[in-house]
N, C-alpha and C positions, 0 to 999 in steps of 0.2 A: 504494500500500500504506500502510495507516493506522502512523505513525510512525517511518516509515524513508523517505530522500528517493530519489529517482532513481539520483544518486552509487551511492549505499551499494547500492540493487539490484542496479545494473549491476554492482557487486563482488562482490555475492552470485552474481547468475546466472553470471557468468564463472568463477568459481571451481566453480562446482555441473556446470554444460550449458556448457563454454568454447568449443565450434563453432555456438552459437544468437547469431545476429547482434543488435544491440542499437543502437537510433537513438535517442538522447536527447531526448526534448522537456521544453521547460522554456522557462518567460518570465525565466528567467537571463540573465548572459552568463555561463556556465560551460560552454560550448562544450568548451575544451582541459581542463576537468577531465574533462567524460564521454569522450573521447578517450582521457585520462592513465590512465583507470581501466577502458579495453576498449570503449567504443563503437567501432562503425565509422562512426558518422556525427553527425549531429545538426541537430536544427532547431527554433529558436527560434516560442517558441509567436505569435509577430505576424508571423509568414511566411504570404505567400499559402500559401490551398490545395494550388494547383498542384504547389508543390514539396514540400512532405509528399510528395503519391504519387511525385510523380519520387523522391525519396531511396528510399521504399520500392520503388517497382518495381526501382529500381538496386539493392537489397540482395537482392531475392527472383532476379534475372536471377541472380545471381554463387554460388546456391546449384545442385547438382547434384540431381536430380531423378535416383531411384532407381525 
């Protein structure tokens, strides 16, 4: 989103949709800030592939499907 970082969204969306899960990517180490501020996960943008999808399929398993 043009002028607002990751941080500040995932504050936003939590506050707004607070049961819409949220995985921080960023070439930060701000790992425990998007934690601090409601992610459930996170992954540094110089991580294999691979584990992008492993974190996201682990977030999409842990939702109930209605």
């Amino acid at each position: 989103m043009p002028g607002i970082n990751g941080i500040e969204t995932t504050k936003q969306v939590n506050k707004l949709i607070p049961e819409t899960p949220i995985v921080g990517f960023s070439s930060g180490d701000n790992k425990e800030k998007f934690l601090e501020v409601g992610a459930c996960g996170f992954i540094k943008k110089t991580e294999e592939v691979h584990l992008f999808f492993s974190v996201i399929e682990e977030q999409f398993s842990k939702q109930k499907i209605m």
